[in-house]
N, C-alpha and C positions, 0 to 999 in steps of 0.2 A: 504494500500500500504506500509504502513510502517511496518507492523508485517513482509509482507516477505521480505523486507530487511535486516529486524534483524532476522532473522530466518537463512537465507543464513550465517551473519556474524558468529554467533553462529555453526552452524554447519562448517565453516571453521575454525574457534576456535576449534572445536571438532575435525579437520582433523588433525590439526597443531597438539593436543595433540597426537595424537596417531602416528602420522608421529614422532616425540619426543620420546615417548614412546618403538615405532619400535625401535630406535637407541640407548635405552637404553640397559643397559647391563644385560644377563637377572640373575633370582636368583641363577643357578648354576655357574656363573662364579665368584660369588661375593668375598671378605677376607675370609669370615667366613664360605662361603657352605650351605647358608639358607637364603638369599636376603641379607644378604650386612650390613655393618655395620651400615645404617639406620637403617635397619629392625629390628638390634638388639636393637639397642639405640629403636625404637618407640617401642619394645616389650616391653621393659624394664621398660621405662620409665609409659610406662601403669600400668604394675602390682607395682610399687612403688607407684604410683599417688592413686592407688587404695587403697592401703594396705595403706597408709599414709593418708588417709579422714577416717581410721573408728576408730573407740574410743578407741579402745587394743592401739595402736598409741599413740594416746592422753595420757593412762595413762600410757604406758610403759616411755615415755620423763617426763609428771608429774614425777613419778619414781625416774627415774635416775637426776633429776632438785634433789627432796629431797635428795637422798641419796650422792650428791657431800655438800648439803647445811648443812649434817647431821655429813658431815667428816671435816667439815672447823675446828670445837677445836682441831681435830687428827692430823690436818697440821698445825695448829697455822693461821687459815688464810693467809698462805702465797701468796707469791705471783703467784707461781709458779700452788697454789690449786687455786685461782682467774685463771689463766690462760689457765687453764685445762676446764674448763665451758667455756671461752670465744674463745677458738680455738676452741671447738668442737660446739659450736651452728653456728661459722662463718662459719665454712668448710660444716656443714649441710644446712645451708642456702644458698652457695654458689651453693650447688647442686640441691639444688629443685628448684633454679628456674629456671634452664635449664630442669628438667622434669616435671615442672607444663608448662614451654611456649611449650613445646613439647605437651602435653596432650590440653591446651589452642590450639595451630593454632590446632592438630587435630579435635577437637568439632568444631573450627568457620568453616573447610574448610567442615566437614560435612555436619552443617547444612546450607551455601551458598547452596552444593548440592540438602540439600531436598528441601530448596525452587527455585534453579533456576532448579528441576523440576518440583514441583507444579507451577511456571510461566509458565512453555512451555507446562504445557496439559492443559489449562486453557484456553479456546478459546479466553477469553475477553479478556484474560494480555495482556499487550506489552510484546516482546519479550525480549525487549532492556533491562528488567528491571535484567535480568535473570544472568547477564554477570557484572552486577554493579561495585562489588568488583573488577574487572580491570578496572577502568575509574580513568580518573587521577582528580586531585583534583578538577581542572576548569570545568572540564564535571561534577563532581559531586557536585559541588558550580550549576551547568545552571541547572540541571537534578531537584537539591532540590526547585531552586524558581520556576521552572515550575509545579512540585507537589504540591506547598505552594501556586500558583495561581489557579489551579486545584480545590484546596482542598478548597480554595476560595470562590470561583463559585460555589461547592458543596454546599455549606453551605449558603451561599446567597441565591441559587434554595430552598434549604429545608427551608427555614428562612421564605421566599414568600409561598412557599406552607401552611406553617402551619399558618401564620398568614388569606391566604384566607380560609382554614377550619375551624380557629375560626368567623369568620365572618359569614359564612357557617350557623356556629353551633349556633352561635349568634342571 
């Protein structure tokens, strides 16, 4: 009785989105003419994120780390050549981490996706469980000790069982 309650909820969830989605504004009317300045920023941010995990990366900053650390006698150490490393790692740092969290929520809201599909074709799941990541903290503090009780029980059931098939076997 309670899967189709949560089945209902979820799919009004699903109506809500799309009802949302209707009154969004679509990709031709966007700034840019191609979805909107999201769509630029999550394009973007992907092919940086990308380009920025593989090791040309890595050695290209390696690189340029040596060759500022190679010019420091040509500048006399100044202050100015400290300077120069120290604004440009802050302004690069400043910006990946708006496109690593970009690249970050996109994986976490994917995989939510695949698994609160594998919940819902899943005859045995709760449905309830599908929807998690919008429950607020107290529903997900009741939700965890009910699973921790659950899981309890589980483990109790299996504990008995195996101790009567050594017996058994005994």
């Amino acid at each position: 009785m309670a899967r189709a309650k949560n089945k209902t909820k979820i799919v009004a969830t699903a109506n809500t989105v799309a009802k949302h989605d209707a009154k969004a504004p679509k990709a031709g009317a966007s700034h840019n003419g191609n979805g909107g300045w999201s769509a630029l920023f999550s394009r973007t941010a992907c092919v940086v994120a990308h380009w920025m995990g593989k090791p040309v990366s890595f050695l290209i900053a390696t690189a340029l780390v040596i060759v500022w650390a190679l010019t420091g006698p040509l500048f006399g150490y100044s202050d100015t050549w400290q300077l120069v490393i120290n604004t440009s790692t802050t302004i690069v740092t400043f910006l990946m981490v708006f496109l690593i969290q970009n690249t970050q929520n996109r994986d976490t809201m994917a995989l939510q996706l695949k698994l609160s599909e594998l919940i819902l074709v899943i005859s045995e799941a709760e449905n309830r469980f599908a929807n998690a990541e919008d429950l607020t903290e107290e529903e997900l503090e009741r939700l965890h000790k009910e699973l921790q009780s659950r899981a309890q029980t589980t483990l109790g059931a299996l504990d008995r069982r195996r101790v009567e098939q050594t017996k058994k076997a005994g």
